[in-house]
N, CA, C and O atoms as a MOPAC input file, in Angstrom:
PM7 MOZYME 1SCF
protein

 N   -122.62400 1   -88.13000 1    49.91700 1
 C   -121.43600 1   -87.48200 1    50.46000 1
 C   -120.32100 1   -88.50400 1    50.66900 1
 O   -120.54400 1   -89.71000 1    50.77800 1
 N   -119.16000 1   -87.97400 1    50.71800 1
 C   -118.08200 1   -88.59100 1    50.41700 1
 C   -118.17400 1   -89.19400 1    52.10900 1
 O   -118.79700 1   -88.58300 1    52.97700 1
 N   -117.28200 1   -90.75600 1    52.40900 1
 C   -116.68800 1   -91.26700 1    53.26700 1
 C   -115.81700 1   -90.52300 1    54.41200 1
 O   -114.88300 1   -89.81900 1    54.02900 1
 N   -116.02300 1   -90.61800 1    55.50600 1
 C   -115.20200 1   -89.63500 1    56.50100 1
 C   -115.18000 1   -88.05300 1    56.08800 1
 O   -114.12500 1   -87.49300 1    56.38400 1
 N   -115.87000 1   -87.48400 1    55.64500 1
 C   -115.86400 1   -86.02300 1    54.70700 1
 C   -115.16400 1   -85.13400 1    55.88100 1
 O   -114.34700 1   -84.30800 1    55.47400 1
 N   -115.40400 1   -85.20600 1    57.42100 1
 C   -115.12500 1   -84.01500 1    58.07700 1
 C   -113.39600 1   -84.57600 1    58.09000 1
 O   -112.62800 1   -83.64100 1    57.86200 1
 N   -112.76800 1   -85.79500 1    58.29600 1
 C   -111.81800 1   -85.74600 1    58.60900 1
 C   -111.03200 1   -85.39900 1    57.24400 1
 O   -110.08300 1   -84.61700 1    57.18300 1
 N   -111.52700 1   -86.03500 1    56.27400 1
 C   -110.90700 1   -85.24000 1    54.72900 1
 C   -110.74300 1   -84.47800 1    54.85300 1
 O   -109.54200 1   -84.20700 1    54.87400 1
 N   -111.68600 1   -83.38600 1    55.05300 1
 C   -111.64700 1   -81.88200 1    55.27400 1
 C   -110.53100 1   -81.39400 1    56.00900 1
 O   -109.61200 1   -80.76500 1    55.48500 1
 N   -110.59700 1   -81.65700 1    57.14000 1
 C   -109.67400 1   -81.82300 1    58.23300 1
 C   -108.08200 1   -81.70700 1    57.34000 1
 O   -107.53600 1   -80.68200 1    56.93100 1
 N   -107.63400 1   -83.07800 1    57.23300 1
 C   -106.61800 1   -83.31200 1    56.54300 1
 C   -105.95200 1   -82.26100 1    55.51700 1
 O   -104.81600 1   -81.79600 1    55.60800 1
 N   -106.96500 1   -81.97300 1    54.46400 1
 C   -106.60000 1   -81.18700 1    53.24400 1
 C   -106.23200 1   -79.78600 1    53.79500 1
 O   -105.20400 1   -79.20500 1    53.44600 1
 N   -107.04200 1   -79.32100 1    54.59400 1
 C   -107.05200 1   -77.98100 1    55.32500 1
 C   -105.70400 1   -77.65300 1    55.78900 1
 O   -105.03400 1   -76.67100 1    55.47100 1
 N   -105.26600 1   -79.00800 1    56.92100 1
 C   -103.89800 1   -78.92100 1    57.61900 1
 C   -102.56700 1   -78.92300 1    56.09700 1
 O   -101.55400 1   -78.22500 1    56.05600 1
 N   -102.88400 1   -79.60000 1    55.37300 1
 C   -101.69500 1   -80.03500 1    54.28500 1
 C   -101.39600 1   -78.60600 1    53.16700 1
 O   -100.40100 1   -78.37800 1    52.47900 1
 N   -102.79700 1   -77.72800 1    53.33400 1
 C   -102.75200 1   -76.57200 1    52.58200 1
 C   -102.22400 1   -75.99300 1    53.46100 1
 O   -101.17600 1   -75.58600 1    52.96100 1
 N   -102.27600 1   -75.59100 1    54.77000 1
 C   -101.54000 1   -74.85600 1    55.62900 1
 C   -100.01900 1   -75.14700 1    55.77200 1
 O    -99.11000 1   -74.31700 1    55.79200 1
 N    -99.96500 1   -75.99700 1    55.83200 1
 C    -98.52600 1   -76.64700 1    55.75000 1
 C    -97.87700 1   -76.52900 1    54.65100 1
 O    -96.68100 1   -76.24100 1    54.62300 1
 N    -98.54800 1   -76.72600 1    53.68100 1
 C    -97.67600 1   -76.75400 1    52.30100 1
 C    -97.26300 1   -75.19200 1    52.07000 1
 O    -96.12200 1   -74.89600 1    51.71500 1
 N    -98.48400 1   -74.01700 1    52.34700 1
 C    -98.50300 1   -72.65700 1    52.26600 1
 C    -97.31300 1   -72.31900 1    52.80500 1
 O    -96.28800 1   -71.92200 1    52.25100 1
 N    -97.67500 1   -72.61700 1    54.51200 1
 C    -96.53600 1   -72.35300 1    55.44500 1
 C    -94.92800 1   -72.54500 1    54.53400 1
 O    -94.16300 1   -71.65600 1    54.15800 1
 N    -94.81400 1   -73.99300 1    54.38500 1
 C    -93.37400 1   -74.30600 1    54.24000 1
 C    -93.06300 1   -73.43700 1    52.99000 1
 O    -91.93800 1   -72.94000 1    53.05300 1
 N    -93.79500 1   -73.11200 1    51.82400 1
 C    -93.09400 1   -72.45000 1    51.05300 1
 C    -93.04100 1   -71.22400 1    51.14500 1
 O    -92.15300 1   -70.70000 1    50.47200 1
 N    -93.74200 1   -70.49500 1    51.80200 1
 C    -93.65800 1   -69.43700 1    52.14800 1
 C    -91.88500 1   -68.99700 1    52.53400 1
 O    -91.04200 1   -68.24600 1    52.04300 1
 N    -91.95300 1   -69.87800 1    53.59700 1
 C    -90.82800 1   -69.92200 1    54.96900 1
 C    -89.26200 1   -70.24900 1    53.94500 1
 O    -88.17400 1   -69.67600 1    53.99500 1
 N    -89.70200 1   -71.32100 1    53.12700 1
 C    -88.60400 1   -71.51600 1    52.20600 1
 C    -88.16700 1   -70.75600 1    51.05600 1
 O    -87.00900 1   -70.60900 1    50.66700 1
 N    -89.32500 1   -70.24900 1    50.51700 1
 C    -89.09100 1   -69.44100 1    49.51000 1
 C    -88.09600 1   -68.22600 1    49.81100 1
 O    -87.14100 1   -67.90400 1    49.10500 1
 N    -88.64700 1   -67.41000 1    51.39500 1
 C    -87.87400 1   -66.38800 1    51.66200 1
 C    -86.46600 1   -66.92600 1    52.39000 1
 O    -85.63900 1   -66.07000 1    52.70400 1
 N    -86.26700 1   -67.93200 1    52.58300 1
 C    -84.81100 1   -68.21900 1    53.13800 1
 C    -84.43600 1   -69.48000 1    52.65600 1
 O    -84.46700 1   -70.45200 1    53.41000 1
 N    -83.96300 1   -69.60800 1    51.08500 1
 C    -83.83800 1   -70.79900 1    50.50800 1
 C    -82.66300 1   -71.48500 1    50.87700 1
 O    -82.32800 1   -72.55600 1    50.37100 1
 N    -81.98500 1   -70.84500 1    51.81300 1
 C    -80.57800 1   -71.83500 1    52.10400 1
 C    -80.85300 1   -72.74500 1    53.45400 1
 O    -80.18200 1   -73.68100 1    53.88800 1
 N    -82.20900 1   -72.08500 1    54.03400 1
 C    -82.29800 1   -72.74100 1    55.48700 1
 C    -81.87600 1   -74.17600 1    55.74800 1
 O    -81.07100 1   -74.50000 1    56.62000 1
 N    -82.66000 1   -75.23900 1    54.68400 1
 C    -82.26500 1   -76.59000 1    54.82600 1
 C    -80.32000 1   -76.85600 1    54.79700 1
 O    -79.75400 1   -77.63300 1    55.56600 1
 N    -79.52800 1   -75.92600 1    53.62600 1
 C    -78.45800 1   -76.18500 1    54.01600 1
 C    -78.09300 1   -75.81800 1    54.91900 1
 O    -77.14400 1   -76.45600 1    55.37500 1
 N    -78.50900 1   -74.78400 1    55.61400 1
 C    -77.70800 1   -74.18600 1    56.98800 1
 C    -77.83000 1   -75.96900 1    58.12700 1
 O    -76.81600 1   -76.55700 1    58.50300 1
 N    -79.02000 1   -76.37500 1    58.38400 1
 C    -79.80900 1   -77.24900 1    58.90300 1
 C    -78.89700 1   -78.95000 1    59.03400 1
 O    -78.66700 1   -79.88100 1    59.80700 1
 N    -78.62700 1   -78.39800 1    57.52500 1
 C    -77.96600 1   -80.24500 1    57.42600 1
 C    -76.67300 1   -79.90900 1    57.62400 1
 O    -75.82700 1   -80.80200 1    57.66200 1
 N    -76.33400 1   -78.62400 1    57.77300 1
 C    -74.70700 1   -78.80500 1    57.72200 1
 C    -74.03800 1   -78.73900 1    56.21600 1
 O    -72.83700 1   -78.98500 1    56.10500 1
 N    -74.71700 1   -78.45100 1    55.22200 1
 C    -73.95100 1   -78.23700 1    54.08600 1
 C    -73.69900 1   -77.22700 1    53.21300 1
 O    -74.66300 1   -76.46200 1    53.24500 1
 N    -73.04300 1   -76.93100 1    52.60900 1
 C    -72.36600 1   -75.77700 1    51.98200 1
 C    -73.78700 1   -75.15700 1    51.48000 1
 O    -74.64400 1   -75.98500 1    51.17100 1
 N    -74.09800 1   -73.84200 1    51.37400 1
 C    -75.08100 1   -73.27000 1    50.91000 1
 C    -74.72900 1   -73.38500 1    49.45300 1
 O    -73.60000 1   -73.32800 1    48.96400 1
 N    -76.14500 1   -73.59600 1    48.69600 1
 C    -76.26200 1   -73.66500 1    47.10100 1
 C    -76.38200 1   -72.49300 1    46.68000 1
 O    -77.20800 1   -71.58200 1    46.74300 1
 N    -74.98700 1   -72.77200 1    46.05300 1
 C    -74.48900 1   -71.34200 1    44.62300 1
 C    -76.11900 1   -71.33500 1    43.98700 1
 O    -76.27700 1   -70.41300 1    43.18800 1
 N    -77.08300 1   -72.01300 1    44.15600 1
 C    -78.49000 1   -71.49000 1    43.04800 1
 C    -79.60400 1   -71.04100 1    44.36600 1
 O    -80.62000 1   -71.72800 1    44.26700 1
 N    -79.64300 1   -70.44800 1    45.09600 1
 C    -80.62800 1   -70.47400 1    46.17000 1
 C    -82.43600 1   -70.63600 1    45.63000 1
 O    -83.48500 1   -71.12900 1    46.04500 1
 N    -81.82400 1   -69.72500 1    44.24700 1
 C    -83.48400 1   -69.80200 1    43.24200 1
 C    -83.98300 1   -71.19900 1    43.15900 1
 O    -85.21000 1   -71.28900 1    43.17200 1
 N    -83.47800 1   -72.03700 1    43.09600 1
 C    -84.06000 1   -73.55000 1    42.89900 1
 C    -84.22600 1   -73.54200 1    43.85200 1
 O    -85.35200 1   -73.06200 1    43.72400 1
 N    -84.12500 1   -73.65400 1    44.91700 1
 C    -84.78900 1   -73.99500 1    46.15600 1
 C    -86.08800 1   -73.33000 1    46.27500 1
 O    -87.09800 1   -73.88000 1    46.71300 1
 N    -86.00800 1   -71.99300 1    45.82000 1
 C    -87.14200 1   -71.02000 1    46.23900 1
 C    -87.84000 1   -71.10600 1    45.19200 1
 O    -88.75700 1   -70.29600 1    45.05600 1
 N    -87.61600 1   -72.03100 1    44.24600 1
 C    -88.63200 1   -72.49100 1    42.98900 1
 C    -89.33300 1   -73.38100 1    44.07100 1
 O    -90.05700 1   -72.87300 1    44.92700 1
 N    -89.15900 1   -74.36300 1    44.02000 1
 C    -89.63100 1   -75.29700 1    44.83800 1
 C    -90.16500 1   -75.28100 1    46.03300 1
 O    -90.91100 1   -76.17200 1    46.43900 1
 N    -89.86200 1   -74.37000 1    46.63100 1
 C    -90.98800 1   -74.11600 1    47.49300 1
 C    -92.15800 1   -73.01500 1    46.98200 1
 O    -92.93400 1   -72.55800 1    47.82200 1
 N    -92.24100 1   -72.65700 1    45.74000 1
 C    -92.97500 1   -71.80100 1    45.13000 1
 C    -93.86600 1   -72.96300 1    44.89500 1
 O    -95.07100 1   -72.78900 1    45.08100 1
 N    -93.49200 1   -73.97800 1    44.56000 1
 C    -94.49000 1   -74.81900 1    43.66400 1
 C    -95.27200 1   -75.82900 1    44.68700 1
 O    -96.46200 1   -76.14300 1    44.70400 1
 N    -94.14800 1   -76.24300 1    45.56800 1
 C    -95.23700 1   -76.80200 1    47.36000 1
 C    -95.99900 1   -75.85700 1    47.49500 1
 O    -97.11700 1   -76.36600 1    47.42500 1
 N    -96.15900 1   -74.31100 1    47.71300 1
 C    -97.32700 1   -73.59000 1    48.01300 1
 C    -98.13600 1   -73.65100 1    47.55900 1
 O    -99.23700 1   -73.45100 1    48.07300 1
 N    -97.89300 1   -74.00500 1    46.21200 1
 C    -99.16900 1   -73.79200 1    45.46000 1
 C    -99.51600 1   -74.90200 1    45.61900 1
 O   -100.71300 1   -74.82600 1    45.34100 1
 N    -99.25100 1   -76.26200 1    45.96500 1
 C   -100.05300 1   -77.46800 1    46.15400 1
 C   -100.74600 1   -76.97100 1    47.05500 1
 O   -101.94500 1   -76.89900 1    46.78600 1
 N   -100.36400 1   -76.52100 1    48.24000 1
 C   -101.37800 1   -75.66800 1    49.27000 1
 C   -102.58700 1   -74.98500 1    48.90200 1
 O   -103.50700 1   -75.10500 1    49.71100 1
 N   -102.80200 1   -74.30700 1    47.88800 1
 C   -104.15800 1   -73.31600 1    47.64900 1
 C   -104.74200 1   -74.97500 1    47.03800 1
 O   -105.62000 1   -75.41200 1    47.78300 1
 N   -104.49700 1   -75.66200 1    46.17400 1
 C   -104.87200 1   -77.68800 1    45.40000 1
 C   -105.49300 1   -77.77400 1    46.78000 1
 O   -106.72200 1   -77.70500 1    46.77000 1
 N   -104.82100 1   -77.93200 1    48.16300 1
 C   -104.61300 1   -78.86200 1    48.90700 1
 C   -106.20800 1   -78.62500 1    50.02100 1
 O   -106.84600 1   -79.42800 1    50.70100 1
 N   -106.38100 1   -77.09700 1    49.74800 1
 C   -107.27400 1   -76.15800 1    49.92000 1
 C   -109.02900 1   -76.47600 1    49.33400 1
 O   -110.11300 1   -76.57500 1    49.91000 1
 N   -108.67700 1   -76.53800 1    48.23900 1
 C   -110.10400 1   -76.92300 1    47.03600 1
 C   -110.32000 1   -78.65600 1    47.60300 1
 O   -111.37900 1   -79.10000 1    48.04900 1
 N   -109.60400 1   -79.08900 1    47.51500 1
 C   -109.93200 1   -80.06400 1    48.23500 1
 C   -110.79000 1   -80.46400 1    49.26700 1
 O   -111.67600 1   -81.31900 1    49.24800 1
 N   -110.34300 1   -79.60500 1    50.32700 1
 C   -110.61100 1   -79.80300 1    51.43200 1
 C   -112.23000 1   -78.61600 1    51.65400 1
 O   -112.96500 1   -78.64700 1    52.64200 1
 N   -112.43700 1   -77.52400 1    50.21900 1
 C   -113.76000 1   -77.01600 1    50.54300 1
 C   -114.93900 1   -78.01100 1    50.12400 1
 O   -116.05800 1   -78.11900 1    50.62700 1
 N   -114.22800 1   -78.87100 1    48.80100 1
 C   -115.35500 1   -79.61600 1    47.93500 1
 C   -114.62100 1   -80.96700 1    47.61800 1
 O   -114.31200 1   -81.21000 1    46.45200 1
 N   -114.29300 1   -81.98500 1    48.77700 1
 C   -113.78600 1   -83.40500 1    48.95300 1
 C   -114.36200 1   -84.16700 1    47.73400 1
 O   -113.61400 1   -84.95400 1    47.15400 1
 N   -115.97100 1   -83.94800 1    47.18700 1
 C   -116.32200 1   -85.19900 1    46.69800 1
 C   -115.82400 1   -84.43400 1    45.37700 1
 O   -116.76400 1   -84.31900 1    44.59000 1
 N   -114.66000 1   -83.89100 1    44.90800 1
 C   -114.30500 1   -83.45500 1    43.38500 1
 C   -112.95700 1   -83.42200 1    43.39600 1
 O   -112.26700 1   -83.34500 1    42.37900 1
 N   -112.44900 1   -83.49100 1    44.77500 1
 C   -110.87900 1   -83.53300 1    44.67600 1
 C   -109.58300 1   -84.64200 1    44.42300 1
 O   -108.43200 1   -84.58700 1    44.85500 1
 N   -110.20000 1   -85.60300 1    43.60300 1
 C   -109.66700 1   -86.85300 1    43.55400 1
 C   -108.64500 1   -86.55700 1    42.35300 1
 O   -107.59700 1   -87.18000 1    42.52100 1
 N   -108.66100 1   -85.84100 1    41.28100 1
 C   -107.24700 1   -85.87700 1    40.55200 1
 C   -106.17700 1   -85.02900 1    41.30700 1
 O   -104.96200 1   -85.17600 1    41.17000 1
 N   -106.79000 1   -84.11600 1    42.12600 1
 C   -105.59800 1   -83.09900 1    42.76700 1
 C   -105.02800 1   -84.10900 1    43.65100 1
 O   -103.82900 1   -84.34100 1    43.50100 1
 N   -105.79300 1   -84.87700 1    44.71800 1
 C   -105.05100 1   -85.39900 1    45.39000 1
 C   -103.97800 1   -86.80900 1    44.77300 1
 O   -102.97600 1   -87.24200 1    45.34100 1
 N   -104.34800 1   -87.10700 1    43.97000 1
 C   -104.10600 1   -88.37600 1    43.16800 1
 C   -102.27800 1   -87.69300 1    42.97400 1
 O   -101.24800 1   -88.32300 1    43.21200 1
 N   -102.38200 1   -86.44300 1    42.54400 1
 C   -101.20500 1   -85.89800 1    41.74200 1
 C   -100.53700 1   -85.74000 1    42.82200 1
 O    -99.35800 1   -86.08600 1    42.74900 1
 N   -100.95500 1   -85.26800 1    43.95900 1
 C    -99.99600 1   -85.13500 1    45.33000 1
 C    -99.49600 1   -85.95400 1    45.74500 1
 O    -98.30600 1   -86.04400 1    46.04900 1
 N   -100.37200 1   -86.75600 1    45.83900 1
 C   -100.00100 1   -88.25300 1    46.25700 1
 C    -98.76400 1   -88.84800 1    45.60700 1
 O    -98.00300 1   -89.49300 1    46.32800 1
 N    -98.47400 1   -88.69100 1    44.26200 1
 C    -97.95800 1   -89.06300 1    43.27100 1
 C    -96.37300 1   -88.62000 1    43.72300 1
 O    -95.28700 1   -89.19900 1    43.71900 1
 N    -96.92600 1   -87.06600 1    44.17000 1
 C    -95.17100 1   -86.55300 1    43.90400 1
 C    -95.11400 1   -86.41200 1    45.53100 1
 O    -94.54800 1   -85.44400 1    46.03800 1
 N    -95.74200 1   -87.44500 1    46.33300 1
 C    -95.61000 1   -87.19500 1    48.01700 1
 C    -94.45900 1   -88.48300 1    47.54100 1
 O    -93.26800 1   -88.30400 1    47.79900 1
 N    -94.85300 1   -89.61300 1    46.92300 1
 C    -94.12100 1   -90.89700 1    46.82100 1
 C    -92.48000 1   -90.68300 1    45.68000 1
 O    -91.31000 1   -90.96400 1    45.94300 1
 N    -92.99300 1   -90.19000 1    44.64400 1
 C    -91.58300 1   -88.95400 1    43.87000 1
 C    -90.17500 1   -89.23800 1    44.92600 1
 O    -89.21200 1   -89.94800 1    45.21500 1
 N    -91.11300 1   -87.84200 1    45.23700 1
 C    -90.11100 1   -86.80600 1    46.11900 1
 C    -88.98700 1   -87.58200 1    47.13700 1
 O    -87.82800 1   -87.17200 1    47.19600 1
 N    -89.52500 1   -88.91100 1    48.04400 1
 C    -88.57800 1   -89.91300 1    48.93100 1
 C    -87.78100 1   -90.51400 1    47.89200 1
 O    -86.55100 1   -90.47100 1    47.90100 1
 N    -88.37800 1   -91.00200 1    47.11400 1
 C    -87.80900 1   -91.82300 1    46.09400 1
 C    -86.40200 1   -91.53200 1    45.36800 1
 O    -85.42800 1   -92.28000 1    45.27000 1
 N    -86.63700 1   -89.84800 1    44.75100 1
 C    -85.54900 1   -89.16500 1    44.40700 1
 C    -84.43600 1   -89.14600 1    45.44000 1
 O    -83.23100 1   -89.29000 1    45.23400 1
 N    -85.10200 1   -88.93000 1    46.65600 1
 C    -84.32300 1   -88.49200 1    48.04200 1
 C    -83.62500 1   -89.80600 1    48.24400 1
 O    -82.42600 1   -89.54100 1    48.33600 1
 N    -83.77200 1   -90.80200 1    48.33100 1
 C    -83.18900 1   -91.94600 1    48.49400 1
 C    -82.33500 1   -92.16100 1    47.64600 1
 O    -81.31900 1   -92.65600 1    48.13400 1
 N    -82.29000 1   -91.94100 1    46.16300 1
 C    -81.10200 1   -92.06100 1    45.10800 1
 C    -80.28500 1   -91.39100 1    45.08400 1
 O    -79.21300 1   -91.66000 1    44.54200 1
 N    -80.58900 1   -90.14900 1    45.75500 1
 C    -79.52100 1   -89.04400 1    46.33900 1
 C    -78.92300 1   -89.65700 1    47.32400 1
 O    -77.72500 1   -89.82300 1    47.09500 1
 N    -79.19800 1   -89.96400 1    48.09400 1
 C    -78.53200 1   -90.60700 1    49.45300 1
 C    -77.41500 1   -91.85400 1    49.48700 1
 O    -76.37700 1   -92.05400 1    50.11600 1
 N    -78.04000 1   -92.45300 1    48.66100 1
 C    -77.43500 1   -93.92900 1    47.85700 1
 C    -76.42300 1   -93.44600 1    47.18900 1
 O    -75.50000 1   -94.26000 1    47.21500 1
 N    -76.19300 1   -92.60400 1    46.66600 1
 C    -75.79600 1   -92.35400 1    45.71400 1
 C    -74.17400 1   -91.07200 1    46.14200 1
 O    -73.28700 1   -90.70600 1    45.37000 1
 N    -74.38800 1   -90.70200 1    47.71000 1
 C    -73.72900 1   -89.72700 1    48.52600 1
 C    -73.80000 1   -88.17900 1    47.90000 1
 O    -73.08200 1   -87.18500 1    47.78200 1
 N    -75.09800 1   -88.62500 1    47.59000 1
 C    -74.80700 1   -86.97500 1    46.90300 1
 C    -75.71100 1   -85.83300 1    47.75900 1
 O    -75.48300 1   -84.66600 1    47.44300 1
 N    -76.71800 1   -86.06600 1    48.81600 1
 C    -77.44600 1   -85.65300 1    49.33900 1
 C    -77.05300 1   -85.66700 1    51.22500 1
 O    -76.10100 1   -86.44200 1    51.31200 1
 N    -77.26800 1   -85.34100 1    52.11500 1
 C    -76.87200 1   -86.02400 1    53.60200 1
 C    -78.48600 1   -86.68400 1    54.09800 1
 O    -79.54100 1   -86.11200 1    53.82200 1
 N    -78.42700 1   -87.53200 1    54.60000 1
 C    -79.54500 1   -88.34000 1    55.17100 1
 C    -80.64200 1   -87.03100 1    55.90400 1
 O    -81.75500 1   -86.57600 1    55.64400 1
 N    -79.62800 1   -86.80200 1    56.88000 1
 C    -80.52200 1   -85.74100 1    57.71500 1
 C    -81.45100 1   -84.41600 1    56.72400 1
 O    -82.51100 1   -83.84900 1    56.98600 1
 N    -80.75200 1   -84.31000 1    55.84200 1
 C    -81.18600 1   -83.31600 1    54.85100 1
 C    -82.65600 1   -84.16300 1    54.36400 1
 O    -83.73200 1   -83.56800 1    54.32600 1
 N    -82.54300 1   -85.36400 1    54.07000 1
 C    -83.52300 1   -85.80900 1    52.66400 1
 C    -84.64700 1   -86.36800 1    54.18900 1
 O    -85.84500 1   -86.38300 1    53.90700 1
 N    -84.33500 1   -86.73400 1    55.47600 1
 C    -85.22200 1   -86.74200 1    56.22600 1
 C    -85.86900 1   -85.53600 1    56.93800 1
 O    -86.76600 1   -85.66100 1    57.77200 1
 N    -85.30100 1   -84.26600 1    56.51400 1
 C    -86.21300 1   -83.25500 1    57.43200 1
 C    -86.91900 1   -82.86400 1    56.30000 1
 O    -87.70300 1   -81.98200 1    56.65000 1
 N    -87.04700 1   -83.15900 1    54.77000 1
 C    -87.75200 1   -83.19400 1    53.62200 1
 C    -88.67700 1   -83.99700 1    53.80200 1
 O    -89.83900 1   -83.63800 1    53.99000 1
 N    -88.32200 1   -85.10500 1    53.77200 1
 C    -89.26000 1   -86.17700 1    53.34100 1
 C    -90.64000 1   -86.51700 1    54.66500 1
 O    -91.85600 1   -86.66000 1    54.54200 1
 N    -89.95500 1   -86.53700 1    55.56700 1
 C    -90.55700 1   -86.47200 1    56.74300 1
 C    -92.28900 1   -85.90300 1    56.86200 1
 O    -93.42200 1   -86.37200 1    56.74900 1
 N    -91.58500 1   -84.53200 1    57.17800 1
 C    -93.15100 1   -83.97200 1    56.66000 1
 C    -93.67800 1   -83.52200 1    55.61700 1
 O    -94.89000 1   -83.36500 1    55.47200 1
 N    -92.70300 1   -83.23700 1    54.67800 1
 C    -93.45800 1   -82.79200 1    53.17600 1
 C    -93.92700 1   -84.68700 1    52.75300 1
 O    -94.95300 1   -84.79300 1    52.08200 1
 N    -93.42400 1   -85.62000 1    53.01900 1
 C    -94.42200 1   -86.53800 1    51.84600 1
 C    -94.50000 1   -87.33300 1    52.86100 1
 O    -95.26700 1   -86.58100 1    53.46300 1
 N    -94.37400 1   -88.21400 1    53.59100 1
 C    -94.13700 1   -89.50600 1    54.24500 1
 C    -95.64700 1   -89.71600 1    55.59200 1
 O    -96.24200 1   -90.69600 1    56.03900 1
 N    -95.74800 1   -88.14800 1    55.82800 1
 C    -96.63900 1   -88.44100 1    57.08500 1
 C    -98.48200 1   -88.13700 1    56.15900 1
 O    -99.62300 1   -88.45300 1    56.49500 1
 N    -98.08700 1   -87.61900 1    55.30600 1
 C    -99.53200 1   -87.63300 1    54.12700 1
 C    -99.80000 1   -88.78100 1    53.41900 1
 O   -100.76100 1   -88.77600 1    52.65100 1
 N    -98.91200 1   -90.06400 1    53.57900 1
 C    -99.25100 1   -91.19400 1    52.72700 1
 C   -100.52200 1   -91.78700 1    52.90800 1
 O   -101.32000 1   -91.98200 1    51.99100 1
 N   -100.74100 1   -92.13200 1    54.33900 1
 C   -101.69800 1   -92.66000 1    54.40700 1
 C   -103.11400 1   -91.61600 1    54.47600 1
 O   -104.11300 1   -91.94000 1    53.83200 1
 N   -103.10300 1   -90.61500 1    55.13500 1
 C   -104.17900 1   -89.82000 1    55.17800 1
 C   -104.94500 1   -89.58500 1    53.22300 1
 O   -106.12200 1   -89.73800 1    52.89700 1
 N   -103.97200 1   -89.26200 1    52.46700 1
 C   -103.68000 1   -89.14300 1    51.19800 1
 C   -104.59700 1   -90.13800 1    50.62600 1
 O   -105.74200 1   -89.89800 1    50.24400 1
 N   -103.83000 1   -91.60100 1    50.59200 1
 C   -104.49300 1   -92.86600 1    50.01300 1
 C   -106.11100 1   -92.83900 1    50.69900 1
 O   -107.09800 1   -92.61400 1    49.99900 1
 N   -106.16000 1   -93.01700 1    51.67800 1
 C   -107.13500 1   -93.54000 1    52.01200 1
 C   -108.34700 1   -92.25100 1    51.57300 1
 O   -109.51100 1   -92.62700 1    51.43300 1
 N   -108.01300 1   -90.73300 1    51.36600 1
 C   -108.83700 1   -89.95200 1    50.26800 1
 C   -109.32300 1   -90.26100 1    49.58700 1
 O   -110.53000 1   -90.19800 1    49.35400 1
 N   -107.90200 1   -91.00900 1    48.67800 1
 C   -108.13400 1   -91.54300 1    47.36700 1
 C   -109.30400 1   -93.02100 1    46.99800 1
 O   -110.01700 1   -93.39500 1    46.06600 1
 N   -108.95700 1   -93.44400 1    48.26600 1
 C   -109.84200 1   -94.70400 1    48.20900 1
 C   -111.42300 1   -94.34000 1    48.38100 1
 O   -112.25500 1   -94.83800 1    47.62100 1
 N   -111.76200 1   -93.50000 1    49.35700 1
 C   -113.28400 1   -92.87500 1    49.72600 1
 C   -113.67100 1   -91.61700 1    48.81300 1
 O   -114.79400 1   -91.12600 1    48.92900 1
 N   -112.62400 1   -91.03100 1    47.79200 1
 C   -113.43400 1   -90.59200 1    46.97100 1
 C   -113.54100 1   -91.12700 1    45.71000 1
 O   -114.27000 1   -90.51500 1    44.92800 1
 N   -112.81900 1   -92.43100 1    45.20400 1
 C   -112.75800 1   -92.74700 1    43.93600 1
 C   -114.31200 1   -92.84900 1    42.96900 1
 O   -114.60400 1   -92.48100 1    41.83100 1
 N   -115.19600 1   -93.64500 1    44.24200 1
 C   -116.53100 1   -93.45300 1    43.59200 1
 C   -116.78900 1   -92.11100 1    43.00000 1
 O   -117.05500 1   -91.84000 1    41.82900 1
 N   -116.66600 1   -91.35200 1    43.98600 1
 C   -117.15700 1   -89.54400 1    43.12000 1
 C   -116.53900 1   -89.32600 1    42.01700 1
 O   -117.30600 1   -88.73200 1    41.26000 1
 N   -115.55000 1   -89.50400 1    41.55100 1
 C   -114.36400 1   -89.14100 1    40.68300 1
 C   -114.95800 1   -90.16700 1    39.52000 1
 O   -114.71800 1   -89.76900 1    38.38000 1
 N   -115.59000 1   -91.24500 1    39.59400 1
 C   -115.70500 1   -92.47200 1    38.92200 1
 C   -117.22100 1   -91.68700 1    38.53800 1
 O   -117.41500 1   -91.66300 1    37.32300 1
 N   -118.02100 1   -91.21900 1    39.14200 1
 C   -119.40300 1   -90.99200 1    38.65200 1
 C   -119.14700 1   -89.38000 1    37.47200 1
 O   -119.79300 1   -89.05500 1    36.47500 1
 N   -117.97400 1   -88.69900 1    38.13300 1
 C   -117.64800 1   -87.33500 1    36.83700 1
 C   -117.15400 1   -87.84700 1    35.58100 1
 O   -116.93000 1   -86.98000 1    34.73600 1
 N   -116.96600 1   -88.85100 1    35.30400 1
 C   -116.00100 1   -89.33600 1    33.81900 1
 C   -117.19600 1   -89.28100 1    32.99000 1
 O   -117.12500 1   -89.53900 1    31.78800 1

């Protein structure tokens, strides 16, 4: 059995709920973040509510994970991936004045930044399992 398995569990469980939650919440009110930061609502509201279509569904990923830890090492690998993305973009926006700070921090915050470490250290205690399926 995988390393720390109940708190994995733990983790994946909360991040599927969360991820569910937020797109849910976003999908049906895609301007919320502009109302939030103070900026003009987006003439495309659908991109927003794409995107939180596609965080949910990391949620049901985030889910399988968290029923069967010692198999979930490419899902999380990929989350992980676009947990680190997602600031990254947000920061070139920012740099760049095309985004407002407060905006790319009530994003980044809890959609990628507070899963880094819980995330990695998955990745580190399940790599053996993932290493014995190849």
């Amino acid at each position: 059995m995988i390393r720390r398995r109940g708190f994995h569990r733990a983790v994946f469980r909360l991040a599927g709920a969360y991820n569910i939650g937020w797109g849910l919440y976003s999908a049906l009110d895609p301007q919320w973040l502009f109302r939030a930061a103070r900026m003009p609502e987006s003439n495309h509201p659908e991109v927003f509510a794409c995107l939180a279509m596609v965080v949910g569904l990391y949620g049901l990923l985030y889910f399988e994970v968290a029923r069967v830890p010692e198999r979930g090492w490419p899902i999380a690998a990929v989350g992980l991936l676009g947990k680190i993305l997602g600031p990254a973009g947000m920061i070139a926006l920012v740099v760049a004045h095309r985004w407002p700070v407060f905006a790319a921090v009530a994003i980044s915050i809890p959609n990628d930044l507070v899963w880094w470490i819980p995330f990695a250290l998955y990745l580190k205690d399940a790599r053996p399992f993932y290493r014995q399926s190849l």
